[in-house]
C-alpha positions as CSV (number, residue, x, y, z in Angstrom):
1,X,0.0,0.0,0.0
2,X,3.0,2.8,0.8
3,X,4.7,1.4,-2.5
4,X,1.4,2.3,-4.1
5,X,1.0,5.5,-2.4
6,X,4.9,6.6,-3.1
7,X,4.1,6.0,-6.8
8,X,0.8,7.5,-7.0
9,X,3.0,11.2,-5.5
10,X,5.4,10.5,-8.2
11,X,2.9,10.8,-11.2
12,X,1.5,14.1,-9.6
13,X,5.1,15.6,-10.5
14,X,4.2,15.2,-14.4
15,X,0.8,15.4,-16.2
16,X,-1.1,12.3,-16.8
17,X,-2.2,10.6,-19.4
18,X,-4.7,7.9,-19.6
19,X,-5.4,5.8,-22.5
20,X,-7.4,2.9,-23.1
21,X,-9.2,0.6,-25.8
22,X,-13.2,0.7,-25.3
23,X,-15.2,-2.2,-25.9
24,X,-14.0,-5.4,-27.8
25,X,-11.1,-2.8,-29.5
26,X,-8.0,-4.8,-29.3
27,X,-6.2,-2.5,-31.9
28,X,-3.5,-0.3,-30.1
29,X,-0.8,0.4,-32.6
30,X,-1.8,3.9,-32.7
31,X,-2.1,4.2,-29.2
32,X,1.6,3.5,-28.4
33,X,2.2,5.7,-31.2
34,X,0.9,8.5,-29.4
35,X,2.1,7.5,-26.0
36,X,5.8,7.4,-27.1
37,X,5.4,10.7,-28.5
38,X,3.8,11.9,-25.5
39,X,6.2,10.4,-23.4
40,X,9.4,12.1,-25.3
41,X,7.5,15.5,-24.4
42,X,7.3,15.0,-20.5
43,X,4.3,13.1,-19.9
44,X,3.4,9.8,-17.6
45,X,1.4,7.8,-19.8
46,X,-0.8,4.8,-18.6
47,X,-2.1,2.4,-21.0
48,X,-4.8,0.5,-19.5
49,X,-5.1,-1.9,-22.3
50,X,-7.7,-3.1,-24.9
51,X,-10.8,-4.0,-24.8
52,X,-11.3,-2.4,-21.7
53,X,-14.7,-1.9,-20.2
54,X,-16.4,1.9,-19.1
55,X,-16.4,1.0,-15.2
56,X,-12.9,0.2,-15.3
57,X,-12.1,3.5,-17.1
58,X,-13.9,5.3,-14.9
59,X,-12.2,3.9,-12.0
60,X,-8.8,5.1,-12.7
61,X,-10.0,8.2,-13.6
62,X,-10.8,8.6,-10.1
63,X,-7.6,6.9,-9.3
64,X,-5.2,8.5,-11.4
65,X,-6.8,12.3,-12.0
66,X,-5.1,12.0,-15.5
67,X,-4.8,15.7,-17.1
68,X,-5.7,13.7,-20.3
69,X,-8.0,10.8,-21.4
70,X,-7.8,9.1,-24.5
71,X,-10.0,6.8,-26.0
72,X,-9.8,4.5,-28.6
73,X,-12.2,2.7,-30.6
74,X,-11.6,1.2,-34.3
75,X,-14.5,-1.6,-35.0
76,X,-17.4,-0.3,-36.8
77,X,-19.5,3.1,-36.3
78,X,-22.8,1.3,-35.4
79,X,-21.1,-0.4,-32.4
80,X,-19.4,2.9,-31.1
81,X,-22.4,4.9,-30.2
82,X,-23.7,2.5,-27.2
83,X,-20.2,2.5,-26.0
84,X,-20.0,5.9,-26.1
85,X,-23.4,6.6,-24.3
86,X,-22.4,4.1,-21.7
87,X,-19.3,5.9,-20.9
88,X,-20.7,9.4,-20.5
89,X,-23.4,8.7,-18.2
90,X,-21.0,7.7,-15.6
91,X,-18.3,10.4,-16.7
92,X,-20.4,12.5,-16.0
93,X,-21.1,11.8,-12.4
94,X,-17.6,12.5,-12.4
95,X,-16.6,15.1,-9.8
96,X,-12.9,15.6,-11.0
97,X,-13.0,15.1,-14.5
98,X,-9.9,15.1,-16.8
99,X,-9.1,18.9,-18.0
100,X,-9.3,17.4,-22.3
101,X,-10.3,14.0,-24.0
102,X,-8.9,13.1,-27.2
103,X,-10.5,10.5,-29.2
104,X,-9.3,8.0,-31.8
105,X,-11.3,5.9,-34.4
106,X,-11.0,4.9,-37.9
107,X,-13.0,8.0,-40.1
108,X,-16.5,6.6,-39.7
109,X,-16.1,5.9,-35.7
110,X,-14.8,9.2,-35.6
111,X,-17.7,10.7,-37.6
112,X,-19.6,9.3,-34.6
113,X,-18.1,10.3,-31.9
114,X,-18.5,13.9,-32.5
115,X,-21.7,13.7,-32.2
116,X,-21.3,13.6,-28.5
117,X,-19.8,16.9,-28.7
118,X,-17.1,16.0,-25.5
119,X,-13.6,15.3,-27.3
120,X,-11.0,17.7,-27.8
121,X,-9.4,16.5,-30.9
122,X,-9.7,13.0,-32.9
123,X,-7.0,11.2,-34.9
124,X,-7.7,8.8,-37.3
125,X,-4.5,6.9,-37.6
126,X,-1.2,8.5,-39.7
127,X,-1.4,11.9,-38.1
128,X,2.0,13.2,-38.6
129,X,4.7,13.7,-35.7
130,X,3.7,17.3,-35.5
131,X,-0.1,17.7,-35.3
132,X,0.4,15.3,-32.1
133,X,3.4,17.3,-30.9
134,X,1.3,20.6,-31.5
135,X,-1.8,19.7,-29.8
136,X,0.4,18.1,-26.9
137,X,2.4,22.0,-27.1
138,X,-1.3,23.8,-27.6
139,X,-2.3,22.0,-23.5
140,X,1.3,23.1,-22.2
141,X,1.1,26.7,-23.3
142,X,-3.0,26.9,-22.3
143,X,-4.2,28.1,-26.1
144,X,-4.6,26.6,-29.5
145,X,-4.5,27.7,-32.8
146,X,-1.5,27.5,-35.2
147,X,-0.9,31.1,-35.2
148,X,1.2,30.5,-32.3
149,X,3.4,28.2,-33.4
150,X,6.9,29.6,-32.6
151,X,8.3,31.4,-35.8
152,X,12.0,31.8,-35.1
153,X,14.8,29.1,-35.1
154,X,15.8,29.0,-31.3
155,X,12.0,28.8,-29.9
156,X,11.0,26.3,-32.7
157,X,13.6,24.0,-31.8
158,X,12.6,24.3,-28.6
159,X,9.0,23.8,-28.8
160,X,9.4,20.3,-30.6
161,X,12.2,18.9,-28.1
162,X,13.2,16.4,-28.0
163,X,12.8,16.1,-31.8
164,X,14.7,17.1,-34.4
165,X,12.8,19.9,-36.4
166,X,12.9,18.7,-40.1
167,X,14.2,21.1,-42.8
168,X,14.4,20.7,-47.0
169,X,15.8,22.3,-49.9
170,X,13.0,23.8,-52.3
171,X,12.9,26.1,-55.3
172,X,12.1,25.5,-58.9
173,X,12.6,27.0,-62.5
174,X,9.7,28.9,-62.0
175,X,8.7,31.2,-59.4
176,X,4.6,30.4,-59.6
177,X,5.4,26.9,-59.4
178,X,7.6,27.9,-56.5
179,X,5.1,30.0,-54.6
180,X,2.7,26.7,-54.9
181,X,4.8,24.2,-54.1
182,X,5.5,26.3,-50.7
183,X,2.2,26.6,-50.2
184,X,1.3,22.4,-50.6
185,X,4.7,21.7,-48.4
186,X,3.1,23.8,-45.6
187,X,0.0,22.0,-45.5
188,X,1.2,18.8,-45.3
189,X,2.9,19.8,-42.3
190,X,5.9,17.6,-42.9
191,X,8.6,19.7,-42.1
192,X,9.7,23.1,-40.2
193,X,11.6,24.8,-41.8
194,X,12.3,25.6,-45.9
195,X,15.3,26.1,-47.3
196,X,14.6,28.7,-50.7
197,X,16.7,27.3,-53.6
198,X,17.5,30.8,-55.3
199,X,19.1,31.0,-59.3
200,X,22.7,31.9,-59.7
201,X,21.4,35.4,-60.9
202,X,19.6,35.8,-57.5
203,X,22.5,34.9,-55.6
204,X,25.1,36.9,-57.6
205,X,23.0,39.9,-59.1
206,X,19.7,40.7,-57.3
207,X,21.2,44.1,-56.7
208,X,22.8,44.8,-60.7
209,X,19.9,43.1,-63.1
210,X,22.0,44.7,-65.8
211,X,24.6,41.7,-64.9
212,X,21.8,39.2,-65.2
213,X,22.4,36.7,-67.9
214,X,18.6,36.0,-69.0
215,X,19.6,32.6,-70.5
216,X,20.7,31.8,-67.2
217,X,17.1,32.2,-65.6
218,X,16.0,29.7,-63.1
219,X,19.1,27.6,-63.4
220,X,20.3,26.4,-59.9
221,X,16.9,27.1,-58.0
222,X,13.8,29.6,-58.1
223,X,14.4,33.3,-59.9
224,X,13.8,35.8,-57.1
225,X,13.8,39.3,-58.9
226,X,11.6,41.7,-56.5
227,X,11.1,42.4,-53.1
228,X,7.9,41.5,-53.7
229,X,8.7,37.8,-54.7
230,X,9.9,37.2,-51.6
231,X,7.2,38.6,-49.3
232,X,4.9,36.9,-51.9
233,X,7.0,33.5,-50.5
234,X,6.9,34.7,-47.1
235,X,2.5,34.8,-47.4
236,X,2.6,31.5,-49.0
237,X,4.3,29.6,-45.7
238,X,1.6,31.2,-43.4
239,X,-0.5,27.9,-43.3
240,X,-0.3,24.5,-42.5
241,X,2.8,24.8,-39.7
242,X,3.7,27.2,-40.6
243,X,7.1,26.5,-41.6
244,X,10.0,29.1,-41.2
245,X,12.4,30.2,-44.7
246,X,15.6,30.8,-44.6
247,X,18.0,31.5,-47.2
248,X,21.6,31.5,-48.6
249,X,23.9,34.8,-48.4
250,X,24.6,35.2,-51.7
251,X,27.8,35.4,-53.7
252,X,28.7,39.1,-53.2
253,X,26.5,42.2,-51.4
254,X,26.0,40.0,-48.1
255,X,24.8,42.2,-45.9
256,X,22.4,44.1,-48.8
257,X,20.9,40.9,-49.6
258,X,20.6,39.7,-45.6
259,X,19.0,43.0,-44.5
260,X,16.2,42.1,-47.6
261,X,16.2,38.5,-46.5
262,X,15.5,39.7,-42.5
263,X,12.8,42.0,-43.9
264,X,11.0,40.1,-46.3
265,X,11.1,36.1,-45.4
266,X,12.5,36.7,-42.0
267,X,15.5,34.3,-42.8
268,X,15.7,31.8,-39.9
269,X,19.5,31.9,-40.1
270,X,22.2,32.5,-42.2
271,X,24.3,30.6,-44.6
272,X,27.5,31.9,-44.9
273,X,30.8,30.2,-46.1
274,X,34.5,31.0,-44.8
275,X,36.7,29.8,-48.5
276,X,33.8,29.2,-51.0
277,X,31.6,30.3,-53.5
278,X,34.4,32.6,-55.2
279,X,36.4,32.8,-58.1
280,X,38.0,29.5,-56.6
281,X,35.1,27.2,-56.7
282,X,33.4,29.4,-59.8
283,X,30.6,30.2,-58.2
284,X,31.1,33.8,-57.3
285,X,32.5,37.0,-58.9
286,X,34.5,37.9,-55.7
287,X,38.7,37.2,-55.6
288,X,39.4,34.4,-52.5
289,X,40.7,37.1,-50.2
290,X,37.4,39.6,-50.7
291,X,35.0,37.3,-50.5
292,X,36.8,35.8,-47.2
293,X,36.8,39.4,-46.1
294,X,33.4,40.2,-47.0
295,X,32.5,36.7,-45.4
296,X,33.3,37.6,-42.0
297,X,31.9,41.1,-42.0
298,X,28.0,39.6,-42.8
299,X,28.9,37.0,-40.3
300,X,29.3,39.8,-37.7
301,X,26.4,41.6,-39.2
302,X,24.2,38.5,-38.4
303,X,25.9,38.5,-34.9
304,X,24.8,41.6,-34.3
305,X,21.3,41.1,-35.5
306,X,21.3,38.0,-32.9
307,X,20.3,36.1,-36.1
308,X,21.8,32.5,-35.9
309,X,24.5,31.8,-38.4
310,X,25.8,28.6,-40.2
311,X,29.0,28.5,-41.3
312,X,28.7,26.2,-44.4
313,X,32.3,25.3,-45.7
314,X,33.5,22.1,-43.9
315,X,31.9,19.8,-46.0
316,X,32.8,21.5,-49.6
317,X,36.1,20.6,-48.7
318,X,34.8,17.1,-48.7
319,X,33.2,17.6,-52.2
320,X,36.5,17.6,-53.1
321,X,37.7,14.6,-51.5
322,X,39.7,16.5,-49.0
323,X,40.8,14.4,-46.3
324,X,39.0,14.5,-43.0
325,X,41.3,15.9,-41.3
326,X,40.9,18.8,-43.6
327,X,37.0,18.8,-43.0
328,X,37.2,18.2,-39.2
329,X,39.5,21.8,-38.8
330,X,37.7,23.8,-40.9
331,X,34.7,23.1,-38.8
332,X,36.5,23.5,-35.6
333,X,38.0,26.4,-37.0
334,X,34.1,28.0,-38.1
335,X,32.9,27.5,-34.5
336,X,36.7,30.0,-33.2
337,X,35.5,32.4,-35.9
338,X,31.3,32.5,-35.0
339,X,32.9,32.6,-31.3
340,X,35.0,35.3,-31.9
341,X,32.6,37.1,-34.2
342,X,30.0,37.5,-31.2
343,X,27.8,34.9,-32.8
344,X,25.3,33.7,-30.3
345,X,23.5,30.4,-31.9
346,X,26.2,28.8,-34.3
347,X,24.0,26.2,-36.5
348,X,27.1,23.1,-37.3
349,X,25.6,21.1,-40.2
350,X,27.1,18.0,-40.8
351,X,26.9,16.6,-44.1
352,X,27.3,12.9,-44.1
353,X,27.6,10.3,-46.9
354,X,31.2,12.9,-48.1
355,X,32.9,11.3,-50.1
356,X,30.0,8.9,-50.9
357,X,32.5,5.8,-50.5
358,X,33.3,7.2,-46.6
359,X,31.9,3.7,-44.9
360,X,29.1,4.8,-42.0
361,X,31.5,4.0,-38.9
362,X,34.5,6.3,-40.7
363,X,32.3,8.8,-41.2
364,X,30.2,9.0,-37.8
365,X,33.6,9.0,-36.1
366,X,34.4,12.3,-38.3
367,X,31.0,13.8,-37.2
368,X,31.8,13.0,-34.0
369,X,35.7,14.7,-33.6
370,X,33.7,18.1,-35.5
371,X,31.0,18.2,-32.7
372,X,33.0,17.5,-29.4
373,X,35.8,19.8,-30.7
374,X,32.8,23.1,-31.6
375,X,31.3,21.7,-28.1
376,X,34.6,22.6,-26.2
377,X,34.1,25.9,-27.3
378,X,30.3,26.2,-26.2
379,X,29.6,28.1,-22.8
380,X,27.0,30.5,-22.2
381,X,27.4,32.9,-24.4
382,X,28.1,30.6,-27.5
383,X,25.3,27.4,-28.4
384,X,26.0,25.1,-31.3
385,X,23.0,24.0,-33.1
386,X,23.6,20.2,-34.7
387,X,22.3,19.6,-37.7
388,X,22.7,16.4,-40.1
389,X,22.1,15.9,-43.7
390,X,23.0,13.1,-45.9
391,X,25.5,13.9,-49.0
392,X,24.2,14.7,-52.3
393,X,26.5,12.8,-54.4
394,X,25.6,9.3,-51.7
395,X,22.3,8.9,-53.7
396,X,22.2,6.6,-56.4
397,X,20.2,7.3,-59.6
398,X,17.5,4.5,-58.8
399,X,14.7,6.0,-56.8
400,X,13.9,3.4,-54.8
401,X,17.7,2.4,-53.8
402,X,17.4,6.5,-53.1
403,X,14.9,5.8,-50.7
404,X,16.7,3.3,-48.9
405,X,19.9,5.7,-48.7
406,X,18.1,8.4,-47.4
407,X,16.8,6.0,-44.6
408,X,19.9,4.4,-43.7
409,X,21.9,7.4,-44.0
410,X,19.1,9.2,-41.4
411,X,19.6,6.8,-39.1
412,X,23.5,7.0,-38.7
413,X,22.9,10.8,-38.4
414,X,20.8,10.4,-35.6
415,X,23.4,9.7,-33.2
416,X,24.6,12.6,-32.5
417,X,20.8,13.9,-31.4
418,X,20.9,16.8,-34.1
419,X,18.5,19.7,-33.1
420,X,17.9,20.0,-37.0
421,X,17.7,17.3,-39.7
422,X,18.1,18.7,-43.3
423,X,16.2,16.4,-45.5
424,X,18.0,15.6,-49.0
425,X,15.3,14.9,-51.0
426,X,15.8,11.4,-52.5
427,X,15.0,12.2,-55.8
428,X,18.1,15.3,-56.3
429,X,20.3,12.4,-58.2
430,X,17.5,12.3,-60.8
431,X,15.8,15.4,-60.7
432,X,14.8,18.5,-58.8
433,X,13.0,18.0,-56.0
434,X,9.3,18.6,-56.6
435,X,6.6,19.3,-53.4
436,X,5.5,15.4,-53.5
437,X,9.1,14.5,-53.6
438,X,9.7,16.4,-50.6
439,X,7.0,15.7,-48.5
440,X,8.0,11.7,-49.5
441,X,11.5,12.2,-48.4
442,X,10.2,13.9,-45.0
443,X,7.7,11.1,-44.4
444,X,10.5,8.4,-44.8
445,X,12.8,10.2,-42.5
446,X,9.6,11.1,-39.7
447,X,9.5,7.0,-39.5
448,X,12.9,6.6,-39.1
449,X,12.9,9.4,-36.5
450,X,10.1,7.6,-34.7
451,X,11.8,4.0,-34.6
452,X,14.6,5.3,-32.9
453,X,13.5,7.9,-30.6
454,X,11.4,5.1,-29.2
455,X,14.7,2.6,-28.8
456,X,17.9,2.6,-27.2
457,X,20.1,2.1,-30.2
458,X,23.5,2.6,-29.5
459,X,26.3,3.4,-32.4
460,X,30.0,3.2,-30.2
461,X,32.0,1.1,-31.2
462,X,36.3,1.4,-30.2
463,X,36.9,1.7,-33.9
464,X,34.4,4.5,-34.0
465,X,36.0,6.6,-31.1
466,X,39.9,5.8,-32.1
467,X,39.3,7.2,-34.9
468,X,37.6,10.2,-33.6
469,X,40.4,10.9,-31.6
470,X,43.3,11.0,-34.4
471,X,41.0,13.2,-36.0
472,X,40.6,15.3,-33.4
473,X,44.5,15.5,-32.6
474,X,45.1,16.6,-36.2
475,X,42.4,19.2,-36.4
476,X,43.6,20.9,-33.4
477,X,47.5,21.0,-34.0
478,X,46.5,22.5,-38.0
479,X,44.1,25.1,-36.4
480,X,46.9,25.6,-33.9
481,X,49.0,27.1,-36.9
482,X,46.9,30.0,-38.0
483,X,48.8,32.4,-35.3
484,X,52.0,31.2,-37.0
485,X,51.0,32.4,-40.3
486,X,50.6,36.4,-38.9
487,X,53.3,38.3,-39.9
488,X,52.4,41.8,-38.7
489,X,51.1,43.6,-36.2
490,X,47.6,44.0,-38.0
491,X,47.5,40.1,-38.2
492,X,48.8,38.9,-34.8
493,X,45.9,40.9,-33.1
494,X,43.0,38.5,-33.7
495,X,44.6,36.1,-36.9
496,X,41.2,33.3,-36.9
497,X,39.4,36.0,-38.0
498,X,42.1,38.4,-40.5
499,X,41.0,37.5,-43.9
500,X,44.8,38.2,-45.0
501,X,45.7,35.0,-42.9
502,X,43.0,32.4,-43.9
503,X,44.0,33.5,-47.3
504,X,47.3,32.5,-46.5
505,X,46.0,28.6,-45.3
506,X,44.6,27.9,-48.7
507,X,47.8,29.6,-50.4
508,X,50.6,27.4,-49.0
509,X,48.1,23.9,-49.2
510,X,47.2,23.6,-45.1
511,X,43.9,23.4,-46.8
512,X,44.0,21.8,-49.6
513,X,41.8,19.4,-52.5
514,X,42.4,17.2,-55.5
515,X,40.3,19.1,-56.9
516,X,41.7,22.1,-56.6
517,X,44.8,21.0,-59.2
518,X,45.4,23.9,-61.6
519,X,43.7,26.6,-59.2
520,X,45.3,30.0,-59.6
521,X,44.3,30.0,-55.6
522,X,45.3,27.0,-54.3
523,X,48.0,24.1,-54.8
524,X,45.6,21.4,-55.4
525,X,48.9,19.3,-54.7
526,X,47.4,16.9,-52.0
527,X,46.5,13.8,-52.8
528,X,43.9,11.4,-50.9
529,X,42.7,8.0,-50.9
530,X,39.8,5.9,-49.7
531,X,41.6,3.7,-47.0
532,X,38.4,1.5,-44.9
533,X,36.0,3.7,-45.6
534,X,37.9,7.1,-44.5
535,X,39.7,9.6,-46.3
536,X,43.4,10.5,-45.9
537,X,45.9,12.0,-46.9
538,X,48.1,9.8,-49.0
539,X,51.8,9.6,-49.9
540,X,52.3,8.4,-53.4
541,X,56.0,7.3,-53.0
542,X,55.4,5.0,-50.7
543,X,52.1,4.3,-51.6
544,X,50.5,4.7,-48.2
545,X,48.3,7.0,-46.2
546,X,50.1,9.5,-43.8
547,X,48.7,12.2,-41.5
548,X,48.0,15.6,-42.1
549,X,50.3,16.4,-39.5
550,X,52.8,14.8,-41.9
551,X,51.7,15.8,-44.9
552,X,51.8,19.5,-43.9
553,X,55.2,19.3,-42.4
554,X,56.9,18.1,-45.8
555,X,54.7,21.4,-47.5
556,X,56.6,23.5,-44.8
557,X,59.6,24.3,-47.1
558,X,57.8,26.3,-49.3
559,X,56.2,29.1,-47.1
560,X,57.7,31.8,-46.6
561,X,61.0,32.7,-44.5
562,X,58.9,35.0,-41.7
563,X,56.7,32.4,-41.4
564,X,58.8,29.6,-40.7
565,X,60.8,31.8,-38.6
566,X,58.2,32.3,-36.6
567,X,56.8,28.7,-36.3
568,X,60.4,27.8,-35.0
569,X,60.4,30.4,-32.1
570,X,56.4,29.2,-31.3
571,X,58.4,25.3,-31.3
572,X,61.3,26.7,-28.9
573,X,59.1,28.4,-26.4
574,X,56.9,25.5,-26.2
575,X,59.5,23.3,-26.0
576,X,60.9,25.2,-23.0
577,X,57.7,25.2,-21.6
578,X,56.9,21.2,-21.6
579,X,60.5,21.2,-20.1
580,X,59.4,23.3,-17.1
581,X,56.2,21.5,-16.8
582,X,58.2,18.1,-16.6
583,X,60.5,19.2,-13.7
């Protein structure tokens, strides 16, 4: 009896909720559907079983005081209503009653049962992830209505804890079919936030259509040529879940472009990278140095704005089969510079599946040395934001073997609990993503979410975190040479964030790619090689893989006298220090 009593004091500390199958109902699939979600989100649920007759539910009602009652009944409609009369003639006799009563059926039963006019909401079976999340959300915050769903990043990611919220890529040829396509992704409440897919002239020339090459209209993603097209995209979310938009920088008038985006779409956060989308990688009209320059100034813009910023840059160096090393610094060294920038909410996205051949314990171990080294830097003035995606280049041209990538792949991602998971639609290999194609690639990830937020799967493995470490212990002693390569007075004072010395670690190949070779901005000497299912750096000679500790070291010759001079005096002094330390 105290046992009883003990646990009876422990469900008053969390709101109740008590479900049960009426009548002969023995099907409760969807009821332990809806507990697990509702058990992720903070509440004790009791499940009193099927088939369970009116004077027993009434009995733990009084026993229990759930905050919630749910019913369940999925026979036929003519059997529901004598059920249903049964149970509110002693309900209501009731002198506590339960503050809402949910109520689920197949269509017909439902049909019924709101003819007794007593149930807060019904489900029929398939309800997505979020209708149950947002009525669950609607009791905690004591209103409904989707209006106040929260509408920036920070809150939204907060409200759907401890789920992922689910963003895509969208934008098409055509801006109509654009503006539609948001609209039908936003009723099918499928995903939180999406990502607009603007053309290269959009991204390069909003602000100079006299540089606009016509031809080149809608290539890349949706033509965005007014202010108006974009608050014309920002009406067309406003249903459904409303899902937030957010946007890419641009390839040159960053902060022009973000003060539009901020005004118009109210851009969830920022996309912005460090090295890319230049004259290096062709996809910009800005030299390496500007655009790094230009770079860091919208990044403190957005800092300023408190508008969250992703650094996206790690991962192109895996486009270009860069080793991991190569891809596990650069992130670290995005989270010194959004630290150092003043950014508040630093958005990591992890792009698995690159290279496509990196196996899925190589490349969770990579995934893993990025987010504990950007978590050494979190306190409480600096959040990291996870988010996953899986690699373009990983989906194969066959749809349905798509499908089954995009699974697996979402379920190695998963992890490393992301607060975001970008959704790669499954058809990209093939063709553009359409809205159905979307909202198929979200529902295949939503199940996957749901199998293993309801498990205990566990992903370590020694092979896993040895690897993590090396990468790690690379990343940190390359990122350790960026002081070294300051060789004034201007430099020296804050060199992770002088555009004059990141320059420099793409010049003299500490960041380097294959694909890169012939680049009148980088080496492109490195080499790399798939080695079980990872991606080093690889010494042709002797026809092995070597670290990028070792790699850079042989490059040393060929930087400049001050430089070196100055990496030997940073080696003496800490030489002399490790002596001291030892005595």
């Amino acid at each position: 009896m105290k046992a009883e009593s003990n646990s009876l004091r422990t469900l008053k500390k969390k709101k109740v909720i008590l479900t049960a199958n009426i009548g002969q109902c023995v099907h409760v699939a969807g009821t332990f559907n809806f507990m697990n979600i509702a058990t992720n989100l903070g509440y004790k649920c009791i499940f009193l079983g099927p088939a369970v007759p009116i004077s027993e539910i009434i009995k733990n009602i009084k026993k229990y005081n759930p905050h919630i009652l749910g019913l369940s009944y999925r026979l036929t409609p003519k059997t529901v209503k004598p059920l249903l009369e049964r149970f509110l003639a002693k309900y209501n006799q009731l002198d506590k009653k339960p503050k809402r009563i949910f109520f689920s059926g197949t269509p017909a039963v439902v049909q019924e049962a709101k003819k007794c006019d007593i149930f807060d909401a019904y489900f029929v079976g398939g309800e997505s992830r979020f209708k149950i999340i947002s009525i669950l959300r609607e009791d905690d915050r004591g209103h409904s209505g989707r209006s106040k769903i929260p509408m920036d990043l920070i809150s939204r990611i907060e409200w759907k804890k401890p789920y992922p919220i689910i963003r895509a890529h969208f934008g098409l040829d055509s801006f109509e079919k654009t503006r539609k396509g948001i609209e039908q992704i936003a009723e099918a409440e499928v995903l939180d936030v999406i990502s607009i897919a603007p053309d290269q002239n959009s991204q390069e020339n909003y602000f100079h259509p006299e540089d606009q090459n016509k031809d080149l209209a809608g290539a890349g993603g949706v033509p965005l040529r007014s202010r108006k097209d974009f608050i014309d995209l920002h009406k067309a979310r406003l249903r459904g879940n409303y899902p937030l938009l957010r946007i890419y920088a641009g390839t040159r008038d960053f902060i022009d472009l973000a003060k539009l985006y901020k005004d118009t779409i109210q851009n969830a956060w920022a996309a912005i990278p460090i090295f890319w989308f230049n004259q290096m990688d062709g996809r910009g009209p800005l030299s390496l140095k500007d655009s790094i320059k230009q770079h860091l100034e919208a990044m403190q813009w957005h800092a300023e704005q408190k508008i969250p910023v992703e650094i996206n840059d790690s991962h192109h160096w895996s486009l270009r089969n860069a080793s991991d090393s190569i891809a596990v610094a650069d992130m670290y060294l995005s989270g010194i510079i959004a630290k150092k920038l003043g950014i508040e909410h630093f958005v990591a996205q992890y792009m698995f599946n690159t290279p496509p051949s990196s196996s899925f314990e190589m490349d969770l171990a990579k995934m893993l040395a990025k987010n504990e080294l950007l978590h050494s830097l979190a306190d409480n003035s600096f959040h990291i934001i996870k988010q996953v995606r899986t690699g373009l280049a990983s989906f194969p041209l066959n749809l349905n073997k798509a499908k089954g990538q995009l699974a697996a792949a979402t379920l190695i991602q998963l992890a490393i609990k992301p607060d975001i998971v970008h959704v790669v639609s499954f058809s990209e290999a093939k063709h553009a993503a359409q809205p159905e194609d979307i909202i198929e690639s979200c529902e295949i990830v939503e199940q996957v979410i749901n199998r293993i937020y309801s498990s205990n799967l566990s992903l370590n493995s020694e092979v896993i975190a040895k690897r993590k470490e090396k990468l790690k212990e690379e990343a940190k002693w390359i990122i350790n040479l960026i002081p070294n390569l300051a060789t004034n007075y201007e430099e020296r004072k804050n060199p992770y964030v002088n555009h004059k010395v990141l320059t420099k670690m793409v010049k003299y190949g500490i960041f380097d790619a294959p694909h890169l070779k012939n680049n009148p901005y980088a080496p492109g000497k490195i080499q790399t090689k798939m080695v079980n299912g990872a991606c080093y750096s690889w010494e042709e000679l002797r026809q092995k893989p070597i670290s990028d500790i070792e790699r850079i070291k042989t490059i040393m010759n060929s930087f400049p006298e001050e430089i070196l001079k100055q990496m030997e005096k940073d080696l003496e002094i800490s030489n002399r220090t490790a002596e001291v330390s030892n005595l």
